[in-house]
Each structure stands twice: as structure tokens, then as C-alpha cells.
C-alpha positions as CSV (number, residue, x, y, z in Angstrom):
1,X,127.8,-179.7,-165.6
2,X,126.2,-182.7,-166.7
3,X,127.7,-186.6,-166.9
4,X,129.7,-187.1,-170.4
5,X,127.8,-189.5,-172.2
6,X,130.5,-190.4,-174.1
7,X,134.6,-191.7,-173.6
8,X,137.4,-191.8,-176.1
9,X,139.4,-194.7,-176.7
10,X,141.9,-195.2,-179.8
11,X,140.9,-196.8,-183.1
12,X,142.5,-200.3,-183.5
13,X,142.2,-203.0,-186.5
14,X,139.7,-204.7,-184.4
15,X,137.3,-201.8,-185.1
16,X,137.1,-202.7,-188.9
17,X,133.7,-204.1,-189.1
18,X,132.3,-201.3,-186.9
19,X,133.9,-198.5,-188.3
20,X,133.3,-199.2,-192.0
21,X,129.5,-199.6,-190.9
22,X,129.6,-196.5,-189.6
23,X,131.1,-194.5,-192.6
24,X,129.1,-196.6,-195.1
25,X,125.7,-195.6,-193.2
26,X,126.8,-192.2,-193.2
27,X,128.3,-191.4,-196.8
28,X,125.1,-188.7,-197.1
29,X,126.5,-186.8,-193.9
30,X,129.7,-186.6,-195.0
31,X,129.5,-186.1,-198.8
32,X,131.3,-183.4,-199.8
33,X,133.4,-182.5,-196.8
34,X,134.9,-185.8,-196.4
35,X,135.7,-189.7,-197.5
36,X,136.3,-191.7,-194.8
37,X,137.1,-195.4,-195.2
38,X,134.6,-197.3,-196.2
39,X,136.3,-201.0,-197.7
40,X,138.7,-203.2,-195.7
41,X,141.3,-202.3,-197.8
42,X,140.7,-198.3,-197.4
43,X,140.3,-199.2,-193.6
44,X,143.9,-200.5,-193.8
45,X,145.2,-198.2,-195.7
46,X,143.9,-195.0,-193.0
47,X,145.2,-197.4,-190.0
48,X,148.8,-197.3,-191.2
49,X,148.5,-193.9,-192.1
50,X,147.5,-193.3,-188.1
51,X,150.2,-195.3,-187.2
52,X,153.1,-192.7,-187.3
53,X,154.2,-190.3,-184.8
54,X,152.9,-187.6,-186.4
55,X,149.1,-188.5,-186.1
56,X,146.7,-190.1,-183.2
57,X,143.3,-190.9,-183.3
58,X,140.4,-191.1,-181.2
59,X,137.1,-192.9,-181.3
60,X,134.0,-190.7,-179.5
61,X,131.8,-193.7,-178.1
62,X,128.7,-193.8,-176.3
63,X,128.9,-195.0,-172.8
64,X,125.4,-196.9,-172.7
65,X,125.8,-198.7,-176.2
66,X,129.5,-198.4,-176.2
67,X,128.8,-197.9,-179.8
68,X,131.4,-196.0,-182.1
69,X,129.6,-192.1,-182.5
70,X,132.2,-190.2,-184.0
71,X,136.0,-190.0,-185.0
72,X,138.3,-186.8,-184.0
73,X,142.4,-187.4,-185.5
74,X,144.9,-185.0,-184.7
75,X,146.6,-184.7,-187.8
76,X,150.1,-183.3,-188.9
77,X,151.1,-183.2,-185.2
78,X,153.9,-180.7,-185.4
79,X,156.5,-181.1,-182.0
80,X,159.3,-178.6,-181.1
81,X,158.6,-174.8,-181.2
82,X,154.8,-175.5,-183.1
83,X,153.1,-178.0,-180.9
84,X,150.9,-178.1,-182.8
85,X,147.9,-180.2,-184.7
86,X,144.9,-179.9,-187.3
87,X,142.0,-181.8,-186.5
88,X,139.9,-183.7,-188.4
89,X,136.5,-185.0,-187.3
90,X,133.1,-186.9,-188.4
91,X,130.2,-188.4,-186.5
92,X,127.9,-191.3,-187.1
93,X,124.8,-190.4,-189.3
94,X,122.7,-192.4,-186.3
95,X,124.5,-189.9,-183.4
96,X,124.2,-186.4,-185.3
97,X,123.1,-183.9,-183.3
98,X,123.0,-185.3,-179.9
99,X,126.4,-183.8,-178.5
100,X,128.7,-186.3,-178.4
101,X,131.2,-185.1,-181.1
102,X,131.2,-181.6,-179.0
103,X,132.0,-183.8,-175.7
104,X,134.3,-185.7,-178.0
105,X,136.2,-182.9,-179.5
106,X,136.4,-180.7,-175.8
107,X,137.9,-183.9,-174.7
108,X,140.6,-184.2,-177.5
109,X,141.6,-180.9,-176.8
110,X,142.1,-181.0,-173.2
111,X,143.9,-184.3,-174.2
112,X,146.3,-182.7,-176.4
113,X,147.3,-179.5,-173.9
114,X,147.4,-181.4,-171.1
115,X,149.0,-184.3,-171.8
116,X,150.5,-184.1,-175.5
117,X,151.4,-180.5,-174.3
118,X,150.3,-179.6,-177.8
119,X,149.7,-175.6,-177.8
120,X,147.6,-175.3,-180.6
121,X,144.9,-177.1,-182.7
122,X,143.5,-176.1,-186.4
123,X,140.4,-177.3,-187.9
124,X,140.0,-176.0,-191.5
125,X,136.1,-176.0,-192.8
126,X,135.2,-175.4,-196.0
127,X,133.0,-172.5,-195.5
128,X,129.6,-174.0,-196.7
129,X,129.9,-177.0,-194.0
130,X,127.8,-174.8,-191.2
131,X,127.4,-177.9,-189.0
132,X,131.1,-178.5,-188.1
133,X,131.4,-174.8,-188.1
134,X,128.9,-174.5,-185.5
135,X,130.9,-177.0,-183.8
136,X,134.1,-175.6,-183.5
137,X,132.7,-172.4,-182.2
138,X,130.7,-174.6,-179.5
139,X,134.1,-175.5,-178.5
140,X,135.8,-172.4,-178.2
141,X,137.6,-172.6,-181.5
142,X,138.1,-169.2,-183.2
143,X,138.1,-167.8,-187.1
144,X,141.8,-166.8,-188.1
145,X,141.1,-166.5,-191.8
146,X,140.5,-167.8,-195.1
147,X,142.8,-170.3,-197.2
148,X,141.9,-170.1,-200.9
149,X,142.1,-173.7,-202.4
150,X,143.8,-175.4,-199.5
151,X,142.9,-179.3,-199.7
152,X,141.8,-180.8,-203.1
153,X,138.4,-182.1,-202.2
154,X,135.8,-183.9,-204.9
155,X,138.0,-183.3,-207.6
156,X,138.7,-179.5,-207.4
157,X,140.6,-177.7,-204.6
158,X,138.4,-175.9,-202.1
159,X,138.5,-173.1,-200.0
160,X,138.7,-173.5,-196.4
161,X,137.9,-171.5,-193.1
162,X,141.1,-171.7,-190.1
163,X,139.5,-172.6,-187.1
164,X,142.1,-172.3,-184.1
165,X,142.2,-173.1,-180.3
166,X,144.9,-172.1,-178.2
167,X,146.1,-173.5,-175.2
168,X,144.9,-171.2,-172.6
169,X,147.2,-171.9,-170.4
170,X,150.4,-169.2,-170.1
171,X,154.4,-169.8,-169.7
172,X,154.4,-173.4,-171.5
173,X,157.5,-174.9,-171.7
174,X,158.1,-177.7,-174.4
């Protein structure tokens, strides 16, 4: 196996400037599938959202550069007889393709087994979004099924793929 090029760290207020770059360079990426922040006052607004027990978020960044690549949240972090998460992810524009959100995201979930003791993670696709598809299944994530007009999206509500990973591990005790 080869060297991560990559480590996670969390996303603080100190990340503004670098972050909004990011997610204003890479609007044509993301468009449709998703709107991250890209004002101050948006960036505010998704760090006190973050800033519960109930969500954590991780910034993918390139060891060389130490440039911000990608973001991965666990989302809707569920404790007690769930332990459970849905993920929600985006790269750079500038890092596409190169890896680093699949190192990213194997990392995240080996994060949130194994330390979290989370037992499951959900990543729901819309199903024309073949990139983070492909990424998911890179990572061991499997289809469970269909949600008709799950999240409301671009003004409509959209249909969405359920992408889980399990916990391989057996006899977990919360």
C-alpha cells in the first residue's frame, strides 16, 4: 500500500478564507448535487451548524501543499442503538480525480468505527451524480435502495440512491 497523500484535520473559523475559495472555484463541480458555503456569512452559518453533537467535520488536505482538497461531515450522527451517520462530501475542483477524497473518506470511516464506535454510515446520491457514486463503491460502500424525493435539492425534491457501509467488525457493544 502506498503513502496517504493526504491527513484529516477539523474545520475551524480560521479556515474561512480557504474554504470559501475553495467552494467558490468549484461551484461547476458541485452544481446540482450540492451548495456549499460560499460568503462569510454562509461560512458562519455551516460552522455553527457543525458545532453540535450531532455533527463533525473533517477537512481532506494534501500533505505537500497542506492545501484544503476536500470536505467529508458526518451528519445526523445518531448514538444509542443506531450508531449511526450520513455522510456528506465534496472535493476541490483543482484536486478532482487524484484520490484524495477516496483516502479521505476510507479515513473518516475507520475514524468513525473505531474511535466514534459508530456502526454504520449512509451516503445518499442522487442517482445521476456517477462520480460520487463511483466513489462510494471505491470505498466499500454498498446500494441498499432507492428514496423517491428524499432531500429538496435546486428547488424540487430529488431522488436519491442509499449508499451504506457497515462496520465489519462483529459483537460491538455501545
Amino acid at each position: 500500500m502506498t503513502e496517504p497523500q493526504i491527513y484529516l484535520r477539523p474545520l475551524t473559523s480560521d479556515d474561512r478564507d480557504e474554504f470559501l475559495r475553495m467552494s467558490q472555484d468549484s461551484r461547476g463541480l458541485h452544481e446540482p448535487w450540492i451548495s456549499p458555503p460560499t460568503t462569510a456569512r454562509g461560512f458562519e452559518a455551516y460552522i455553527n451548524r457543525l458545532d453540535s453533537d450531532d455533527h463533525e467535520s473533517f477537512l481532506v488536505c494534501e500533505k505537500a501543499s497542506r492545501a484544503i482538497t476536500g470536505v467529508i461531515n458526518l451528519n445526523s450522527i445518531v448514538r444509542g442503538t443506531f450508531l449511526s451517520a450520513s455522510l456528506g462530501y465534496y472535493v476541490a475542483a483543482a484536486y478532482a480525480e487524484r484520490g484524495y477524497m477516496q483516502q479521505g473518506l476510507l479515513r473518516v470511516a475507520e475514524h468513525a468505527f473505531r474511535v466514534m464506535g459508530l456502526h454504520r454510515l449512509e451516503a445518499n446520491i442522487q442517482p445521476e451524480n456517477r462520480r460520487s457514486i463511483r466513489l462510494v463503491q471505491r470505498c466499500g460502500f454498498r446500494l441498499e435502495g432507492l428514496s423517491p424525493k428524499f432531500l429538496f435539492i435546486d428547488g424540487a425534491w430529488r431522488d436519491h440512491e442509499r449508499w451504506c457501509k457497515v462496520d465489519p467488525r462483529q459483537g460491538l457493544e455501545s
